[in-house]
C-alpha positions as CSV (number, residue, x, y, z in Angstrom):
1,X,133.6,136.6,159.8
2,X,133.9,132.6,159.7
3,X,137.6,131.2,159.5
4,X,137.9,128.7,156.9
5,X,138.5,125.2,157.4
6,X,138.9,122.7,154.6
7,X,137.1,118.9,155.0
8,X,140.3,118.1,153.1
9,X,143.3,118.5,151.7
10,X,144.6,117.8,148.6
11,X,148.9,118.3,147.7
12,X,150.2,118.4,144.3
13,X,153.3,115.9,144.5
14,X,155.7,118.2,143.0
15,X,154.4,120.8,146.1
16,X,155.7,118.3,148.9
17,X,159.1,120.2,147.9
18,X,157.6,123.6,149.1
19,X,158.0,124.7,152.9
20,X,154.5,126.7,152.6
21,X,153.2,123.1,152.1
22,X,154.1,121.5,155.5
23,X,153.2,125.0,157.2
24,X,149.6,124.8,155.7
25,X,149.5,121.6,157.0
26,X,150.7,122.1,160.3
27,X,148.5,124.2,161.1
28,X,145.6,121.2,160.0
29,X,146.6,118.5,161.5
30,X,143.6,116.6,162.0
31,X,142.2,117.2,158.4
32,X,142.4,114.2,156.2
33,X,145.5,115.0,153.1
34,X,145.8,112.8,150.5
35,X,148.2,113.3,147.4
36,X,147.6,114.4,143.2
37,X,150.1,114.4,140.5
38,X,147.7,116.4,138.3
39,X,144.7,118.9,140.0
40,X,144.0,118.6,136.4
41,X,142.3,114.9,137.3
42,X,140.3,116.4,140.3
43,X,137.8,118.3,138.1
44,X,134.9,116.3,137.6
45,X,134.7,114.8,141.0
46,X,135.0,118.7,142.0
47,X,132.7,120.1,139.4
48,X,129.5,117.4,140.0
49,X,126.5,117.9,141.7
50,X,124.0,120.9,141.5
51,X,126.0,123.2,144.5
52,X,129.1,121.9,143.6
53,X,130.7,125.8,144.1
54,X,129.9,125.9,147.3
55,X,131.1,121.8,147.9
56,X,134.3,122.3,146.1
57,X,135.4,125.2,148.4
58,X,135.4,122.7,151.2
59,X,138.7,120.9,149.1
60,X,141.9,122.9,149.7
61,X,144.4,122.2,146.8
62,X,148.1,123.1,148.0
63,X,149.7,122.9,144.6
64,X,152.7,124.7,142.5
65,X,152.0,127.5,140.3
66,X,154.0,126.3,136.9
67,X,153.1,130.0,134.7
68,X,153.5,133.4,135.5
69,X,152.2,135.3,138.9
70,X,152.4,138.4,137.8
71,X,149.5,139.9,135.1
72,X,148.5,143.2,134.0
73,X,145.1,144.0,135.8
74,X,142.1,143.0,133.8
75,X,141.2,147.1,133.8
76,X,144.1,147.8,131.5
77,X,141.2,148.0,129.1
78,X,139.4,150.8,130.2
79,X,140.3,154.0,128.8
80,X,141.4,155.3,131.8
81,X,143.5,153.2,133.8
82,X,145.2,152.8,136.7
83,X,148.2,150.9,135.4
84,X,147.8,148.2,138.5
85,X,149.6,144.9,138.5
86,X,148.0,141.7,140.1
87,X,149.7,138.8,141.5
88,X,147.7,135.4,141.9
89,X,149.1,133.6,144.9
90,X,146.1,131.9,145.3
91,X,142.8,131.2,143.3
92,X,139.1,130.9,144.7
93,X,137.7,132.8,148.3
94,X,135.7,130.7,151.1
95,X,133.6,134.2,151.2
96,X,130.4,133.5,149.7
97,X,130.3,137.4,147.7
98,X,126.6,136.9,145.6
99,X,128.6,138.9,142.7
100,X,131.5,137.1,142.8
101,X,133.1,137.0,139.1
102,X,135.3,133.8,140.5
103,X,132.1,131.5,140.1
104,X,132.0,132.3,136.2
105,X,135.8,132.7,135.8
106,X,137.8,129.6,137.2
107,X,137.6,126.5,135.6
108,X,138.7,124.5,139.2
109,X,136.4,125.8,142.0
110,X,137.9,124.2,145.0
111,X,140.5,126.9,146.8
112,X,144.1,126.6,145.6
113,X,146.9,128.2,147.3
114,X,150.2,128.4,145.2
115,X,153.0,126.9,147.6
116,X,156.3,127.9,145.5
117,X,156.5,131.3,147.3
118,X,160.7,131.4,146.4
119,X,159.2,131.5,142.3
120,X,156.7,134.2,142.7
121,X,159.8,136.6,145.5
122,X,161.9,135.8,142.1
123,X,159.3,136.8,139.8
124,X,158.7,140.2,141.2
125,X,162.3,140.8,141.6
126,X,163.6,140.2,138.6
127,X,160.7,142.5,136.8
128,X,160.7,145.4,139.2
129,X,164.6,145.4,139.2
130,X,164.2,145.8,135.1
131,X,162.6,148.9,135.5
132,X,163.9,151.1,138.2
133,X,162.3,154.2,137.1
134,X,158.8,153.2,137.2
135,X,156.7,152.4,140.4
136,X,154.8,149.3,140.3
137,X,151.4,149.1,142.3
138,X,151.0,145.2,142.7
139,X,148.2,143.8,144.0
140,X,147.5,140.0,145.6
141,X,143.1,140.7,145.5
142,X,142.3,140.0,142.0
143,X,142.0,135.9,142.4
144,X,141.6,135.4,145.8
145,X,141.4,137.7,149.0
146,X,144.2,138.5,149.8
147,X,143.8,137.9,153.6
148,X,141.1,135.6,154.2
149,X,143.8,132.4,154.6
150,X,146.5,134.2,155.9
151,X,145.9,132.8,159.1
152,X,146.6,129.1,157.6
153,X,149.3,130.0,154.6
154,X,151.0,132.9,156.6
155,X,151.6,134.5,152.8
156,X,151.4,138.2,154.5
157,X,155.3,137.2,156.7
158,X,156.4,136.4,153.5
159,X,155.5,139.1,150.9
160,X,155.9,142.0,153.4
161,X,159.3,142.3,154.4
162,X,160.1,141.2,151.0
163,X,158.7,144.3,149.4
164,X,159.9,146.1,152.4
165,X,163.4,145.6,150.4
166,X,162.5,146.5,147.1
167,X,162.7,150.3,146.3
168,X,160.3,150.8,143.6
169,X,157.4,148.5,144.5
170,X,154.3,148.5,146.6
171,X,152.4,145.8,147.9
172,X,148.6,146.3,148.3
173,X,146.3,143.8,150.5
174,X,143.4,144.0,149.6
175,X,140.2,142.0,151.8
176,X,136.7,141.5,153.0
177,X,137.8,140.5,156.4
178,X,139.6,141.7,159.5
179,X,142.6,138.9,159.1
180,X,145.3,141.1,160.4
181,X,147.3,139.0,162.6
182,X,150.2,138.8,160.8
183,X,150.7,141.5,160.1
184,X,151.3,143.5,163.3
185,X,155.0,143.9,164.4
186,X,156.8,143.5,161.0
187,X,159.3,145.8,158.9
188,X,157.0,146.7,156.2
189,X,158.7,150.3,155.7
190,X,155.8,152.0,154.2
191,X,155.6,149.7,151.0
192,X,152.7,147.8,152.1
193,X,149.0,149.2,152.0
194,X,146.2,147.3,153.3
195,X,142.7,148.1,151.8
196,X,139.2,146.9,152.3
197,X,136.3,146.2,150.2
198,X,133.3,148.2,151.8
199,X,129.5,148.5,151.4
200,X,126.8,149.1,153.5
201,X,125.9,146.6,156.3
202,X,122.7,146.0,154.7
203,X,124.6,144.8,151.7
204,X,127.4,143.1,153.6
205,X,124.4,140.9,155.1
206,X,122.7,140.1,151.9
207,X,125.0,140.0,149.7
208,X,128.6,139.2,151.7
209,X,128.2,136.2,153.0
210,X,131.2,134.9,155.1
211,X,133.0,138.1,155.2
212,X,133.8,140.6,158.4
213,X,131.1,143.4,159.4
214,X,131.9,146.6,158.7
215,X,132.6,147.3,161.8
216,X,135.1,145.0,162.1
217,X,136.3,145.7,158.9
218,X,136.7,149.8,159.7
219,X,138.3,148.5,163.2
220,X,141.2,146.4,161.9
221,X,141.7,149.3,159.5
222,X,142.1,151.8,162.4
223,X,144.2,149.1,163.8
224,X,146.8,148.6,160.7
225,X,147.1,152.4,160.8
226,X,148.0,152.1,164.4
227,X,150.8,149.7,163.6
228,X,152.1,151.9,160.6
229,X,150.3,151.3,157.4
230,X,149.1,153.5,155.3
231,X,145.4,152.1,154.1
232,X,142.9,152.1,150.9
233,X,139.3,151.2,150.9
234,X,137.3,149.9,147.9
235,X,133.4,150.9,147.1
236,X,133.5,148.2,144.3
237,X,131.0,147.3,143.8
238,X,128.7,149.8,144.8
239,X,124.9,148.5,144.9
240,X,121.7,150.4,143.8
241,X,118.5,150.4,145.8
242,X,116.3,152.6,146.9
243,X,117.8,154.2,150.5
244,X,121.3,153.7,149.0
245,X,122.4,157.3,149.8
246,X,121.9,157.3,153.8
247,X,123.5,154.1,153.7
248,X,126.7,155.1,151.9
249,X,126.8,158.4,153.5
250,X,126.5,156.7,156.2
251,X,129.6,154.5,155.7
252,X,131.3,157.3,154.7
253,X,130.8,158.9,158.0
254,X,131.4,156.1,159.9
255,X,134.6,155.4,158.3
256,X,136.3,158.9,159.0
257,X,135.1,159.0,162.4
258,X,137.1,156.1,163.1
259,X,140.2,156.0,160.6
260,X,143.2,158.9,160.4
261,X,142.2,160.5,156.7
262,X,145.6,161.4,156.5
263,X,147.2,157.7,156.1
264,X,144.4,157.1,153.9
265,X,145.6,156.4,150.4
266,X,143.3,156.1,148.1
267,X,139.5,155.0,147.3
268,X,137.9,153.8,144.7
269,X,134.6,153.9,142.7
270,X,133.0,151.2,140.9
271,X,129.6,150.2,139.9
272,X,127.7,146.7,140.2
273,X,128.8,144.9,137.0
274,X,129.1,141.2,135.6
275,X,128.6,139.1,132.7
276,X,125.1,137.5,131.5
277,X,126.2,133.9,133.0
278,X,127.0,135.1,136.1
279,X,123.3,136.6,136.1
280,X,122.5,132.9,135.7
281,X,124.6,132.2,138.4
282,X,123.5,134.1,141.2
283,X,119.8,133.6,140.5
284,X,120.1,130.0,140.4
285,X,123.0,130.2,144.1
286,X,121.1,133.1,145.8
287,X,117.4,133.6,145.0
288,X,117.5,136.3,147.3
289,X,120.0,138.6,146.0
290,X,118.8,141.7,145.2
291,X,121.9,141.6,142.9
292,X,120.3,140.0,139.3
293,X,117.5,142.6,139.1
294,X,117.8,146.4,138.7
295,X,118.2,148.8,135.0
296,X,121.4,147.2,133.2
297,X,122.6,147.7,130.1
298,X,125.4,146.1,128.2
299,X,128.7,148.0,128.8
300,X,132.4,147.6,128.9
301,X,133.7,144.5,127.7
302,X,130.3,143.1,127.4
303,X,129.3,143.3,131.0
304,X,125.9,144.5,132.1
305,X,126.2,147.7,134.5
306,X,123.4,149.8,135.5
307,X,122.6,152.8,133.1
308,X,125.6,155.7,132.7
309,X,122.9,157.9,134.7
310,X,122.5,155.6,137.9
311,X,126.5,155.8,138.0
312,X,126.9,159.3,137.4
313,X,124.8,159.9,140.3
314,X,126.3,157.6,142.5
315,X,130.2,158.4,141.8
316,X,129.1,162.0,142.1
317,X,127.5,161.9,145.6
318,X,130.1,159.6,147.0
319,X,132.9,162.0,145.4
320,X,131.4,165.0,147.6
321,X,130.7,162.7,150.7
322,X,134.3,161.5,151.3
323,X,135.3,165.2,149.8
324,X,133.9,166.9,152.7
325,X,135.5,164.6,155.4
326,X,138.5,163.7,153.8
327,X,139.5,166.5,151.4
328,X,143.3,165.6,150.0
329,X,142.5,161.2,149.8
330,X,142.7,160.2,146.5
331,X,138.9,159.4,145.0
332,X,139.2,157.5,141.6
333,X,136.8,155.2,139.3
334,X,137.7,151.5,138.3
335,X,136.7,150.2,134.6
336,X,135.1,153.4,133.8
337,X,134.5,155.1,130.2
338,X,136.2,158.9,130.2
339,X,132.8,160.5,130.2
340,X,131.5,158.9,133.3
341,X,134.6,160.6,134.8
342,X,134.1,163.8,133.1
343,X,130.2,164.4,134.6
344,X,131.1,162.5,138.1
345,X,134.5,164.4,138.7
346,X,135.6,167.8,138.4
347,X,138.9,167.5,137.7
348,X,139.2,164.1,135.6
349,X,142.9,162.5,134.9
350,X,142.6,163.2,131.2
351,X,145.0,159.9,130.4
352,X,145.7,156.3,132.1
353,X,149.3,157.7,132.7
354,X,148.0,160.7,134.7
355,X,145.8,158.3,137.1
356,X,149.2,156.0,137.5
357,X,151.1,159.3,138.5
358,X,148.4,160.4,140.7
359,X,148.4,156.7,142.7
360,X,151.9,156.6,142.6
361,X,152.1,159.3,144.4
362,X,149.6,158.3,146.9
363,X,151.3,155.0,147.6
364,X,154.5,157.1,149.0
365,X,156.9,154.9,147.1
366,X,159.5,157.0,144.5
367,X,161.9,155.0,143.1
């Protein structure tokens, strides 16, 4: 994996207030820091030249977050749905992903890390304390990995023991790397679960750019469950090409050889999907991806996805791979239509509301 390191930095004068702000920069002391009263004016310098995705990432914006951190996940669509919450502490990823939806999505494609931490800790309180009864699954991967800073913000010290105190909340990290330096030796109390992103190492090579092998990635997972944490992993998205079986039965394998199924949570399904422009996108940034080209066809939400077929197949075999080595983890699909999980699963959650009560369980939090 390669650490970031911005070129520069840029503060938000109203985030000179925030303590995450002088620890950021701390940490960077020889990295030139200059000061904005709106990011809002940093646009087109960040948003000119041809590459100017891959540029902008070398700006770090340190700025306050003035809306809401907390969001339904975008798969509340689907028709059956987890029922996940998302937090966005941060917004862009250094990792270079071909099939990134961020390079479509945010309007400001430098790497902004929200500074007022005490406003999001609030946030979360005050909603989860409004419903005691339910369990809330949250999230910090959606906009951002939720790891690959950590070793510059320190976000993980912050949001750990927090939800260590909360009794009907868990806390899911969810990355691409093998950043877990933080997060050895602190209280988490079972309410934190740390999950990676896999795919083959053929993939991870072509398509992964920037991010841990999955080596390391399967190692700092055997690690975290060696200091207390109960882990996920996330075949999303899953990649078609000819050979793709060995490879991830292969993973699959390799992964319970090395990992504890038993403090494994859960694991989820998902197919290669994304929106026409970023088809655009990637052809024009990686002309080598094997990402653009393959049998798509418009699906949920407008997004192109290979044929129902193709992910029957694929959900299916995985299902019965990770079934034979890890019988009682969790298996489910992500932004899936009810009959691709009636012909890929046996026993389907017929509702969104019996998925939630089947991950609530596996996250080990009853309020």
């Amino acid at each position: 994996m390669v650490p970031y390191r911005p070129e520069r930095v840029v503060v938000q004068n109203e985030a000179w207030n925030d303590a995450l702000t002088h620890e950021v920069l701390r940490r960077l002391p020889d990295v030139p820091t200059s000061t904005v009263q709106d990011v809002e004016t940093l646009l087109p310098q960040l948003r000119a030249g041809t590459d100017f995705r891959t540029a902008a990432k070398r700006t770090l914006i340190l700025a306050r977050n003035q809306g809401s951190f907390m969001k339904e996940c975008p798969g509340a669509g689907a028709e059956i749905c987890c029922n996940y919450v998302v937090i966005n502490f941060a917004l862009n990823c250094h990792l270079e992903c071909t099939y990134c939806v961020l390079q479509a999505f945010l309007n400001n494609p430098a790497l902004t890390v929200y500074t007022n931490v005490e406003d999001l800790i609030s946030e979360v309180s005050a909603k989860t304390g409004r419903f005691p009864q339910r369990t809330f699954r949250i999230g910090t991967g959606e906009t951002a990995d939720s790891l690959a800073l950590d070793d510059l913000t320190g976000y993980s010290r912050r949001l750990v023991p927090f939800f260590a105190s909360l009794p009907n909340a868990v806390l899911e990290l969810k990355t691409k790397t093998a950043q877990i330096a933080n997060l050895r030796d602190m209280a988490h109390a079972g309410h934190t679960i740390v999950s990676w992103s896999l795919n083959p190492e053929r993939v991870i090579r072509s398509e992964e750019h920037k991010s841990a092998s999955l080596a390391e990635r399967i190692g700092a997972a055997r690690r975290c469950q060696e200091w207390g944490y109960r882990i996920g992993f996330h075949f999303d998205p899953m990649i078609y090409y000819p050979g793709w079986e060995q490879d991830y039965e292969g993973v699959i394998g390799e992964l319970f050889r090395r990992v504890d199924p038993d403090g494994v949570c859960w694991i989820s399904l998902g197919g290669l999907r994304f929106t026409p422009h970023l088809k655009d996108i990637v052809r024009q940034r990686f002309p080598r991806s094997r990402v653009p080209y393959g049998e798509f066809v418009p699906g949920h939400h407008g997004k192109l996805r290979y044929f129902r077929p193709i992910r029957d197949e694929m959900y299916s075999k995985m299902r019965a791979w990770i079934g034979a080595r890890a019988p009682r983890v969790l298996v489910y699909l992500c932004m899936e239509s009810r009959a691709v999980w009636e012909r890929s699963f046996k026993d389907p959650p017929s509702t969104s509301a019996e998925l939630a009560e089947k991950m609530d369980a596996g996250s080990g939090i009853r309020p």
